[in-house]
Every structure is written in C-alpha cells, then in structure tokens.
VEXDREN-2710 file (C-alpha; in Angstrom, 1 decimal):
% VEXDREN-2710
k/r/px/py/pz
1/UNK/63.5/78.0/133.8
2/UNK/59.9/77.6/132.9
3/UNK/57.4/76.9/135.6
4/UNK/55.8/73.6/135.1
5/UNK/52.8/73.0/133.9
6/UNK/49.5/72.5/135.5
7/UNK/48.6/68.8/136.3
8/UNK/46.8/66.4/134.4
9/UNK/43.5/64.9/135.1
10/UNK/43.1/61.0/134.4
11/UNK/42.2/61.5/130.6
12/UNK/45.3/63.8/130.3
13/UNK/44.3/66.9/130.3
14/UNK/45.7/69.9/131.9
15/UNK/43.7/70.6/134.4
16/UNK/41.3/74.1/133.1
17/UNK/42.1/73.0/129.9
18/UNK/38.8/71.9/127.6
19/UNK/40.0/71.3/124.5
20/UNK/42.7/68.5/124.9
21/UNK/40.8/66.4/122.3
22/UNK/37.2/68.1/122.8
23/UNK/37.2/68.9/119.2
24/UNK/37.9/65.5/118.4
25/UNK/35.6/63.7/120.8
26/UNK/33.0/65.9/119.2
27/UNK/34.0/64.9/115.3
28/UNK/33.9/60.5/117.2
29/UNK/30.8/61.4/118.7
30/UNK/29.1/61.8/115.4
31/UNK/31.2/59.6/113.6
32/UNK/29.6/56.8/116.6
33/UNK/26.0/58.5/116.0
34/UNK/26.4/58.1/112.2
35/UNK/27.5/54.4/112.6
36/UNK/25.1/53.3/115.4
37/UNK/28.1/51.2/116.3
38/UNK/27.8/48.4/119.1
39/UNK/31.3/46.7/120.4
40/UNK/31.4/43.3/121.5
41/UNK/33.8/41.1/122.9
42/UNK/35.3/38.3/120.6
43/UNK/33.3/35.7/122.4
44/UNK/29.9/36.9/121.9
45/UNK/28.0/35.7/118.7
46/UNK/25.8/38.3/116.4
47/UNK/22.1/38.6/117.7
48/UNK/19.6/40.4/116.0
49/UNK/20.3/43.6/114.0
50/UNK/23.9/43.2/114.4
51/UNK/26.6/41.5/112.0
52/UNK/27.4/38.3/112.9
53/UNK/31.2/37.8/114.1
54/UNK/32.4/36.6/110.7
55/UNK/32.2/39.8/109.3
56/UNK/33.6/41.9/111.9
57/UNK/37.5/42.6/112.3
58/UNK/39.0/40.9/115.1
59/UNK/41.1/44.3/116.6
60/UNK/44.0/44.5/119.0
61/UNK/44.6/47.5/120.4
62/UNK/48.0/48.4/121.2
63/UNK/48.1/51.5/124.0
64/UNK/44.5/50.5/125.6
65/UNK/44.3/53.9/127.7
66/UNK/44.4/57.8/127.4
67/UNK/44.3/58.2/123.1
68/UNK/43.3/54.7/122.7
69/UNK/40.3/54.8/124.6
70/UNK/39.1/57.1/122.1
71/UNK/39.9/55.2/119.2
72/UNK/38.2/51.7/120.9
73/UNK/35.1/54.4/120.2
74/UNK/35.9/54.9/116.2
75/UNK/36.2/51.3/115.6
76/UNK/33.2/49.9/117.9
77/UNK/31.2/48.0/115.0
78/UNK/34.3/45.5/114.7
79/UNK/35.3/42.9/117.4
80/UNK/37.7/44.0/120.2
81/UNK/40.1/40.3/120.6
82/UNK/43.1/41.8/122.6
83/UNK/43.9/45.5/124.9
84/UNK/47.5/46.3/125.2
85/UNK/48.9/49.0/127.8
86/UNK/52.2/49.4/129.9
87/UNK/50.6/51.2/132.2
88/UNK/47.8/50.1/134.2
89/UNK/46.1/53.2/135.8
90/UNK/46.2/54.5/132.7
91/UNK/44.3/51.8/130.8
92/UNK/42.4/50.9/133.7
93/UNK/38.7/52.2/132.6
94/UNK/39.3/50.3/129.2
95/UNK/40.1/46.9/130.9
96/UNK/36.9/47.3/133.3
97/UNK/34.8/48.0/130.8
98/UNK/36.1/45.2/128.6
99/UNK/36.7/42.4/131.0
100/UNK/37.0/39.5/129.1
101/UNK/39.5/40.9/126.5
102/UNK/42.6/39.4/126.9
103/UNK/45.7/41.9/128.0
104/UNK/49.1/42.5/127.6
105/UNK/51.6/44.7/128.8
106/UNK/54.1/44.4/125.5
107/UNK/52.5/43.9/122.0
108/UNK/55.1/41.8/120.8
109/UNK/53.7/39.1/123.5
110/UNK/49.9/39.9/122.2
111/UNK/51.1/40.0/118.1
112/UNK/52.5/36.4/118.8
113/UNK/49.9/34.8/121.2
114/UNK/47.2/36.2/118.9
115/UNK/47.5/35.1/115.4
116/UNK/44.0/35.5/114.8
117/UNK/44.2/39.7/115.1
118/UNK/43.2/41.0/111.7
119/UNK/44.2/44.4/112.5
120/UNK/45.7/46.7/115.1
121/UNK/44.9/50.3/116.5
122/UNK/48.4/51.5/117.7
123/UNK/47.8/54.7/120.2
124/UNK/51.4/54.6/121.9
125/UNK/53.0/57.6/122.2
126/UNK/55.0/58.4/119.3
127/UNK/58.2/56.9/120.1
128/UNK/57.1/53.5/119.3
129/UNK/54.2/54.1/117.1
130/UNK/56.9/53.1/114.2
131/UNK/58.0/49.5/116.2
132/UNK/54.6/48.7/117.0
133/UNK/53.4/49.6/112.9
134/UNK/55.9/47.6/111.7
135/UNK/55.6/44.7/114.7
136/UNK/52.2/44.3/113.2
137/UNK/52.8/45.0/109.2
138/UNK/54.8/42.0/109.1
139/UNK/52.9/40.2/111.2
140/UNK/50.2/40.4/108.2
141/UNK/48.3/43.0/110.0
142/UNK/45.7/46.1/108.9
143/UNK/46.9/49.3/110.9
144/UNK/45.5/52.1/112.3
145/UNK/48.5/54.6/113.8
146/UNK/47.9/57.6/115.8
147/UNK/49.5/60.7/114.5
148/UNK/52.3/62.2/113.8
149/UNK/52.9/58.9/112.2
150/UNK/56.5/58.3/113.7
151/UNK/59.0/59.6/115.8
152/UNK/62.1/60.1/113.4
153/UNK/62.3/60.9/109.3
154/UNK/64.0/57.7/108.8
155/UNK/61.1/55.5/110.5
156/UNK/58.1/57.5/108.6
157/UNK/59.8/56.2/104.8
158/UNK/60.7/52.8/106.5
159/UNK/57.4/52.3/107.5
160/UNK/55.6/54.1/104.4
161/UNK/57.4/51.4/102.1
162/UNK/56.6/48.4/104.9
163/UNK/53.0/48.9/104.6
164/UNK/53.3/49.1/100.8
165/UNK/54.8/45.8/100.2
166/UNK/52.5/44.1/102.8
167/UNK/50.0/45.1/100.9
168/UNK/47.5/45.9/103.9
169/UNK/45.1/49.1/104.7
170/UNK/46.6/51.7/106.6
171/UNK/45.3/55.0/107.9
172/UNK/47.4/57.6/110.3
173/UNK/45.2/59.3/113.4
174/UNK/44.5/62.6/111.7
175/UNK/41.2/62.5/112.3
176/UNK/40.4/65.9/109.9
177/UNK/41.6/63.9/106.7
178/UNK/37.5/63.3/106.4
179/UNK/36.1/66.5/107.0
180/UNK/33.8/68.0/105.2
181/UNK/36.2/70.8/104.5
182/UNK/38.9/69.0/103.5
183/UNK/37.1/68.0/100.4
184/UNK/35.6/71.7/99.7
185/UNK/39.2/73.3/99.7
186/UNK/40.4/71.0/97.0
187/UNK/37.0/71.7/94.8
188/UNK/37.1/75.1/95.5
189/UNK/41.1/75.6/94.5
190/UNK/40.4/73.5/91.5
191/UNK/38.2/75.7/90.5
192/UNK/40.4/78.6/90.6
193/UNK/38.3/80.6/94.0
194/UNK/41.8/82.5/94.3
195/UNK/43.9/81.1/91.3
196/UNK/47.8/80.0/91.8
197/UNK/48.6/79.3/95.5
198/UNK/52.3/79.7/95.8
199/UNK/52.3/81.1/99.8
200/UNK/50.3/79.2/102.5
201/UNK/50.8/80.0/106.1
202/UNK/49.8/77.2/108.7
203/UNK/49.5/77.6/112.8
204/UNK/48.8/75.8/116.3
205/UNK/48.7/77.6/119.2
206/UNK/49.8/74.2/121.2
207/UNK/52.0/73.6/123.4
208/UNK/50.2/76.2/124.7
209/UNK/46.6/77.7/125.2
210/UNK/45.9/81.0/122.7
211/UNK/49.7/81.6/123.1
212/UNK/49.5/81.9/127.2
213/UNK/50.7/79.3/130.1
214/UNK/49.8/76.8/131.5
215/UNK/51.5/74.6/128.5
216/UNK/49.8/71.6/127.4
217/UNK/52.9/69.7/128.4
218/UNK/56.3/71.1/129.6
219/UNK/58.2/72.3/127.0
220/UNK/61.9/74.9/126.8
221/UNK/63.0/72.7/130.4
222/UNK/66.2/70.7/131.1
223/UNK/66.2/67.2/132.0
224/UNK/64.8/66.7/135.6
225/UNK/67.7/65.7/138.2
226/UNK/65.2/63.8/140.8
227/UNK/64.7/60.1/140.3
228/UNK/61.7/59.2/141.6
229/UNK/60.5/55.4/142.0
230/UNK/58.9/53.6/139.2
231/UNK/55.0/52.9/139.8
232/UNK/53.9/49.8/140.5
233/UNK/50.9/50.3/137.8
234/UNK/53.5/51.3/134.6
235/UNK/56.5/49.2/133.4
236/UNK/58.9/51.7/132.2
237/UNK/61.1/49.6/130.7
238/UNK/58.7/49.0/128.0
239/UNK/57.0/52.4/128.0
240/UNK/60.5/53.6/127.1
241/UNK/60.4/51.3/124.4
242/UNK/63.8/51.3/121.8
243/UNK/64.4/55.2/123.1
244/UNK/67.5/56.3/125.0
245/UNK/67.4/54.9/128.8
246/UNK/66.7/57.6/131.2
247/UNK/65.0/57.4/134.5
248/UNK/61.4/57.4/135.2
249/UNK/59.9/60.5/136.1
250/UNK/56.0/61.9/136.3
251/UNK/57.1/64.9/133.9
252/UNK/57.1/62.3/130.9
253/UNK/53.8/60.2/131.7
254/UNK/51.6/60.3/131.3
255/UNK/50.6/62.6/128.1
256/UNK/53.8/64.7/129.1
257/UNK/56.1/63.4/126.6
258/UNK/55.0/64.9/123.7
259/UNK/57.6/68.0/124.1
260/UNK/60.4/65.4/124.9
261/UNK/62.6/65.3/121.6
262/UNK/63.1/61.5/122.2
263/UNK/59.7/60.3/122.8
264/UNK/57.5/63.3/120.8
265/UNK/57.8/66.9/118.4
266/UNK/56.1/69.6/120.5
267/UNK/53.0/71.2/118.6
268/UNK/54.6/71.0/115.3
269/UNK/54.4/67.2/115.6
270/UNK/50.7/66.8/117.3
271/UNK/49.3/69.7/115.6
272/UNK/50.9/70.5/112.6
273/UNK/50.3/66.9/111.1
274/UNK/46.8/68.0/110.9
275/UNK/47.1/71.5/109.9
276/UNK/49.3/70.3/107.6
277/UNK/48.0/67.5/105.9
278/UNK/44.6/69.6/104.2
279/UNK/47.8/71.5/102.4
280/UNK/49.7/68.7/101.6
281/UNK/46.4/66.7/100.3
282/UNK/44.5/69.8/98.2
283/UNK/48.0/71.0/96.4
284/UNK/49.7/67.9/95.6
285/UNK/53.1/68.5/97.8
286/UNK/56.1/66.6/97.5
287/UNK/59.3/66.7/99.9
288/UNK/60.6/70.0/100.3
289/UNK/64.0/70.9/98.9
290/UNK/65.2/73.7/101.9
291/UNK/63.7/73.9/105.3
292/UNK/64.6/76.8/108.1
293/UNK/63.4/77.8/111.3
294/UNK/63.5/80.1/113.9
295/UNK/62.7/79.5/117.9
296/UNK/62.4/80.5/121.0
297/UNK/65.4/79.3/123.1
298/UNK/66.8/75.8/121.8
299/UNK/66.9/73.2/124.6
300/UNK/68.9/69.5/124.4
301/UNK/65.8/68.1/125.5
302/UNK/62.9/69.8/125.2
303/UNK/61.0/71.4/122.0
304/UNK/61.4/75.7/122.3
305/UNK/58.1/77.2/123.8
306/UNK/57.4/78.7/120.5
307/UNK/58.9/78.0/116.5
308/UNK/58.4/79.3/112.8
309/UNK/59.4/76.6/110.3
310/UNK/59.5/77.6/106.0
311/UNK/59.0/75.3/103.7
312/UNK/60.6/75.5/100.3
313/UNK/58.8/72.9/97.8
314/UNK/59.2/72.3/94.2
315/UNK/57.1/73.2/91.2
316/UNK/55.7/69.3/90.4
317/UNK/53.3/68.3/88.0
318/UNK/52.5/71.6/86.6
319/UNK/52.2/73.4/90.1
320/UNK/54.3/76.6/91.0
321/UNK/56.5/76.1/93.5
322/UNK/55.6/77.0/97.0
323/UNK/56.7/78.3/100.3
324/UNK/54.9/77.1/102.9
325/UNK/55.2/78.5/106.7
326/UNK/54.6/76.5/110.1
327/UNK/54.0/78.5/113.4
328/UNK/52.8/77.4/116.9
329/UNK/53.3/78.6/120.3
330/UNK/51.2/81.0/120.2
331/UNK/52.8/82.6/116.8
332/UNK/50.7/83.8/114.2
333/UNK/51.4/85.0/110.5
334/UNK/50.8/88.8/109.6
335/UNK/47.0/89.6/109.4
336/UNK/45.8/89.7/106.5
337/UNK/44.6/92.8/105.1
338/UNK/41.5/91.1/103.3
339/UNK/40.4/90.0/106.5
340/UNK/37.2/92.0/108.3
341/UNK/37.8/94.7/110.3
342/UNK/35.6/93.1/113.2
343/UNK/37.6/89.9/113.0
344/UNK/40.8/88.3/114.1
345/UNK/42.7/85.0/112.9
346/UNK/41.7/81.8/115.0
347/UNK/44.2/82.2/117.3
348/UNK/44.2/78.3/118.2
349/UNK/44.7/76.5/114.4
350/UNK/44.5/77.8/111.1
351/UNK/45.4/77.8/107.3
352/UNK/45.6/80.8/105.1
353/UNK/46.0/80.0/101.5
354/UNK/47.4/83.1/99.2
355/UNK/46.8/82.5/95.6
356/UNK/47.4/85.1/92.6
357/UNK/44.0/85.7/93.0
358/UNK/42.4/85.4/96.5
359/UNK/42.7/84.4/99.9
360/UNK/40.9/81.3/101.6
361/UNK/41.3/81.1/105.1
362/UNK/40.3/78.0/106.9
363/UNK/39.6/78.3/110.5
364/UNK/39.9/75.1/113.0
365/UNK/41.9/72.4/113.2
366/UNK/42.3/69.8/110.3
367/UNK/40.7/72.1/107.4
368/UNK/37.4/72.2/109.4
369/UNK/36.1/75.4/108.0
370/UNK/37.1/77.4/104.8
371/UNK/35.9/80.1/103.7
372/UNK/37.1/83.1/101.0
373/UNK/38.3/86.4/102.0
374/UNK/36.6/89.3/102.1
375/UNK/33.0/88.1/103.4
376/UNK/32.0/90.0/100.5
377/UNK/34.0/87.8/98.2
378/UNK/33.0/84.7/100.1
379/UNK/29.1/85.2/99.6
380/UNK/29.5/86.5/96.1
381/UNK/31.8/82.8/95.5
382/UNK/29.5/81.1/93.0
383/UNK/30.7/77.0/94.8
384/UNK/31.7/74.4/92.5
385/UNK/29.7/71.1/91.8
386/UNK/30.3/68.6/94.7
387/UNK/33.2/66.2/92.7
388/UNK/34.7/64.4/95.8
389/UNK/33.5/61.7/97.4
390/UNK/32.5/62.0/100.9
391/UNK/33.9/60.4/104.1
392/UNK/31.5/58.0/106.3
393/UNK/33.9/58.7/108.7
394/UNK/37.7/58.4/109.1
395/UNK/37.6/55.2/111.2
396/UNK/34.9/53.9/109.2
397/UNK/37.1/54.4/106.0
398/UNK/39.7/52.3/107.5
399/UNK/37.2/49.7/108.6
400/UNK/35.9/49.1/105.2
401/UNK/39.5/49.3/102.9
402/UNK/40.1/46.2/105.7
403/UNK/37.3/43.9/104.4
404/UNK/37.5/45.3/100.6
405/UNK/40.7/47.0/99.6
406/UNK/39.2/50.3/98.7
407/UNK/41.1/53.8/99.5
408/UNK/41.6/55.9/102.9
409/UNK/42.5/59.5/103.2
410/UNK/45.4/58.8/105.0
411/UNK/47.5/55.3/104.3
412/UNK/50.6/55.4/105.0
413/UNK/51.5/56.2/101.5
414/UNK/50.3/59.7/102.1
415/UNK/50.9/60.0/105.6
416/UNK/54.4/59.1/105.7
417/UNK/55.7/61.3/103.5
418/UNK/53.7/64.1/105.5
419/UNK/55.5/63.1/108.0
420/UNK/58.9/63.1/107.0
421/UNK/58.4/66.8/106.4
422/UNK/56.7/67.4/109.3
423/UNK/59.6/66.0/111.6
424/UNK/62.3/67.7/109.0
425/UNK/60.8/71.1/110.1
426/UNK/61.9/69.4/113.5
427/UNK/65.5/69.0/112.9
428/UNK/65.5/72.4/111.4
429/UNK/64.4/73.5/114.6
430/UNK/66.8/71.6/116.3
431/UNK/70.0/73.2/114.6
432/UNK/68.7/76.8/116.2
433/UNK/68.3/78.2/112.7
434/UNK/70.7/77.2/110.0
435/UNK/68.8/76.1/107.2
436/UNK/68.7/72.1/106.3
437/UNK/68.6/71.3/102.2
438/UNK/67.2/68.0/101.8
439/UNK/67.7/65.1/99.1
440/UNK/64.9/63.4/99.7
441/UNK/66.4/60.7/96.8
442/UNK/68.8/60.3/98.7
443/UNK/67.6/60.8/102.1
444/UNK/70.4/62.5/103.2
445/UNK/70.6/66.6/104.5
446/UNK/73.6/67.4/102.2
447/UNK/74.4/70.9/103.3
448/UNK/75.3/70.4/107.3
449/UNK/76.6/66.5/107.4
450/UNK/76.1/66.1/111.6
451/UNK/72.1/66.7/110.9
452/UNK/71.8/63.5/109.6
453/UNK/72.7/61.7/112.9
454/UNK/68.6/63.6/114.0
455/UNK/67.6/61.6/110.6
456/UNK/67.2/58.5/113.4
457/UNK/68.8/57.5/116.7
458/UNK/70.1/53.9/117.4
459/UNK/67.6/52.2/119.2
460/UNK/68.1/50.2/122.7
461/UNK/68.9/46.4/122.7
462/UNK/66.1/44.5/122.1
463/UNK/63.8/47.0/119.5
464/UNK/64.2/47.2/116.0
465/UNK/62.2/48.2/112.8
END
C-alpha cells in the first residue's frame, strides 16, 4: 500500500511543497496589480476614485476558504454580498477578514435568501461544482466555476447547454486561458511555424512532485476502514454533497479529495484541464472518437499513481485528424530529438506540438511559454503580427462579459466540452486499459455497454442537476 502523504498546512499544501498554486498566486498577483482592485463589503458606498456600488457585481461566493480565497482576490473590484463554506476552519480567514458578509453553510439557503446576487464564484471541490453551477444558472446567475468544470461527462454537457439557454457569462477556473502564450501558439500555428500538427503530447507531473513522493494528495490507496468523528467546524453531510455516503475521514478534507474517484480526477482532472485546454483552444478540437489508457495499478477508489491517456480526434473543418497523448505521474513523452543537448523537458507541465514541419514546445502550465525547436529555429522564427486580442486578465474578462455580454476564454461553451474529454480519458482509465469509442451524438460509449454506468452516478436524496 502506498504510504500516505505528507500533511497539509492550512492553505492546503503539502507540507515542503511550494508550488500548490504558487504559479497561480503569481499570475492573481499581477492580475490584482494590473487592476488596482479594492473589495468592499455590500454596505459600503463608493468614495473617491472608486466606482460607486451600482456598477459593481454583487458576488456570492460559494466555497469561501482554501481555492476560494484566491478567487475573492481575482474578483476584488466587484462587491462581495454573501461567503458560503461547509467547513469553518477552513473558511475561517475569509470570514474574519470579511466580517459583515453574510454566511452560509449550504448555497441553496444563500441562492434563496439572496435574490439580489448577480453572480457566483463556485470553488467547491469538484463533486459539486456541477449542483452549485446549475443551483445558480437557474437562479438567473453569472458564474464563475473552478476547474475541471465537473465531476462526471454527463454533468459537463448538462451544464454546458444550462448556461446556454440562461443566457448568462460563464468562465471555468483555468486561470492560463489568458496567458500571453495562449494567444502566441494560435498566431504562430496559423502561420504555419511547423505546418500540419497531427501529434501533440501533453504532461503533469501531479499527483506528484517531478515524478517523486510525497503525492500532492493520496492517490493508488483503498478506502480507509477507521471512522473517525466528524469535526465540529465541517458539516459533512453537505460537504459530501449528492456523492455516495461514506464516513468522514481527514484523508478526504481538506484538499485530499482530489484523487477520490467520487469527489475528484487525480492530475488528469486538476492539471490536464489546463494543459489541455491551449490544445483544444489553438486547434479547434472536437470530441474524440476512441480513447485508451494505460496505468499504474487500477484502484476502486482512488486514481493510479501514474496514467497515459490517447486521444483519437477527427479531421473537422479542414484539420487532419489528430492523436493527442495525456501523461502525469511523473510520465513523460519520448525526448525529442530537436530538443538541445543541454536541455531536458519541463519535468512538471508541458505541451509538445509535432507538426509536418516543426516542433513547438511550450514549457509551464496552461501554455505559459512556447517556443520553437531547435533554439536555432526558434531565433531564426520570423513572429507573426500580433492578431489576437489580449486578456486584461482572466477574472477581469469574466467581470466585464457580466455587465456587457462580451466574450471569455473559457464559458462554459468551451469549457464543457473540454471537459467531457478530459473526464472520458478518466473512464478510460478506469476500465484498466480497454479502449472506450465514444458517440458523442449520442452520448453513449457504444463499444463496452457497463462504461456508461462512469457516464454519471445517481446522486443522494436531496441533490439534483
């Protein structure tokens, strides 16, 4: 059995870990400094410099503590009106430093007692980012959802068509969607810098760190058999949300749950929507057709320590088809031979796009940094005119198709069905390597018939979508 991993610190992260987030606290950080934002409770009128309260959002936030915390930083020029968290240690900072905010402990309670919301950050863990979404799409709501968008394939198109009949913005948590080099890989593959790309390989090292222990979160365990009691500070109950009833235990919260198949996806889920999504976005992907994978020892419960997921999808539109391959653990595709003798692949996140002309590899999470290989073919690159527009950030984006309808990088039209093939590399996973084809028309797997039942899961009395 594996040994457990180290333990968490009160922001939830592992303990010797520094990068649980510290790119992404970076990216807020200047997203803030760009901004000059100021956040104010809903009470307190404009004074000078600032916008008065008529023209800011009035913002629930549903999942106050750990991830949400560091959202309530993205959207700080709007007005905070409500903080909602089922656990209160965890959520604790956020309601000390906002005192007068009302709170609640389940956001059905705050999406009915405040009508006035005109948009909600939801930064639950991922079993109920899809009941909370939907909670406040119909409710009339704006929403911002923390990645991977949902928990099952079934919940990422229910959602995706929700939010398009509602006729609200949307944008998923995937915070490199307005990077800089998101927008240089599509200019630079439109301008044929290494012709036809019909191969891309995509990696994580999560769950763990550079492919060694301690794990992010556990991952390739059994169940727990102790039954410990429930805190005082956390309502499980509703923590556990519509998921399966099981007892409470410390290895699921907090931040743990991510490698738990009924609450989270392992790194393919948390990481792989990002490294994903610059692919998805620059080549114009639809669903694939065939997905297969190969693992590290399958568990009933847990995510495998380590996984290699290929993509099959379609020619569309004019584009070749293409095979695209997923890795994380610690897994890493073949070096390429372009690459500098000096140099290694990130060993933490990257993309390596192969076209019939040329490599690009793009180092970082989310698309950060792309460049072409050789060096010598990257400095002789002649770039492309600047065609895109830019991103004033990827909260900010949200913020502003809120008040005036105009586009983010990642609705919900994008971002769900980047999910759906995120989480159907899952289920391949899941079958221990027999290959899934998938009818995305009409939604079914229709070469192994029991794979549908991981399409959804019947949720608990009380929860629905």
């Amino acid at each position: 059995m594996m040994r457990m991993p180290d333990p968490v610190n009160s922001a939830g992260t592992p303990r010797g870990g520094h990068r649980a987030g510290s790119d992404r606290r970076s990216f807020l950080r200047r997203t803030v400094t760009l901004a000059a934002f100021s956040l104010v409770p809903a009470r307190v009128v404009g004074r000078g410099g600032e916008r008065p309260p008529s023209e800011r959002l009035a913002l629930g936030i549903i999942g106050a503590g750990g991830r949400g915390a560091d959202d309530i930083e993205g959207v700080r020029s709007e007005t905070l009106a409500a903080l909602c968290d089922v656990d209160g240690d965890r959520a604790a900072a956020t309601f000390r430093r906002f005192p007068d905010v009302p709170r609640y402990r389940d956001f059905r309670v705050m999406l009915e007692k405040e009508r006035g919301l005109d948009a909600v950050v939801v930064a639950t863990p991922d079993h109920t980012h899809a009941v909370a979404s939907m909670a406040a799409l119909q409710s009339g709501k704006h929403v911002y959802c923390e990645k991977p968008l949902t928990r099952t394939v079934h919940e990422a198109r229910v959602l995706a068509q929700a939010a398009e009949k509602a006729k609200v913005s949307t944008q998923m948590g995937n915070q490199g969607m307005a990077f800089e080099g998101n927008r240089l890989i599509k200019e630079w593959l439109a301008d044929g810098a290494i012709g036809t790309v019909r191969e891309v390989h995509v990696w994580s090292d999560r769950p763990t760190h550079r492919g060694k222990l301690p794990l992010w979160w556990p991952q390739g365990i059994e169940r727990p058999a102790d039954q410990p009691a429930v805190p005082a500070h956390l309502d499980w109950d509703l923590w556990l949300g519509p998921a399966p009833w099981r007892p409470y235990h410390p290895v699921y919260v907090p931040f743990q749950w991510r490698g738990w198949w009924d609450f989270g996806s392992g790194g393919l889920g948390d990481m792989g929507i990002h490294n994903l999504a610059p692919v998805f976005s620059a080549l114009h992907l639809g669903p694939p057709t065939r997905v297969c994978a190969s693992s590290a020892p399958v568990f009933k419960e847990t995510v495998p320590l380590a996984a290699l997921v290929h993509y099959d999808l379609p020619a569309i539109d004019g584009r070749p088809a293409v095979k695209l391959h997923w890795y994380d653990g610690g897994l890493l595709p073949a070096r390429p031979e372009e690459l500098e003798g000096e140099r290694d692949l990130d060993p933490e996140d990257g993309i390596l796009f192969v076209g019939d002309r040329g490599k690009m590899l793009v180092e970082g999470w989310g698309g950060e940094r792309p460049r072409l290989i050789p060096e010598s073919r990257n400095r002789e690159y002649t770039r492309p005119a600047k065609t895109l527009p830019r991103s004033a950030g990827h909260y900010l984006e949200w913020i502003e198709a809120c008040k005036t309808g105009s586009a983010t990088a990642s609705s919900f039209a994008f971002a769900g069905p980047l999910t759906e093939a995120v989480l159907l590399g899952s289920i391949a996973i899941r079958l221990g390597g027999e290959p899934i084809e998938w009818d995305s028309t009409g939604f079914r797997i229709t070469n192994v018939a029991e794979a549908n039942a991981l399409l959804h899961y019947p949720y608990r009395a009380g929860w629905t979508l």
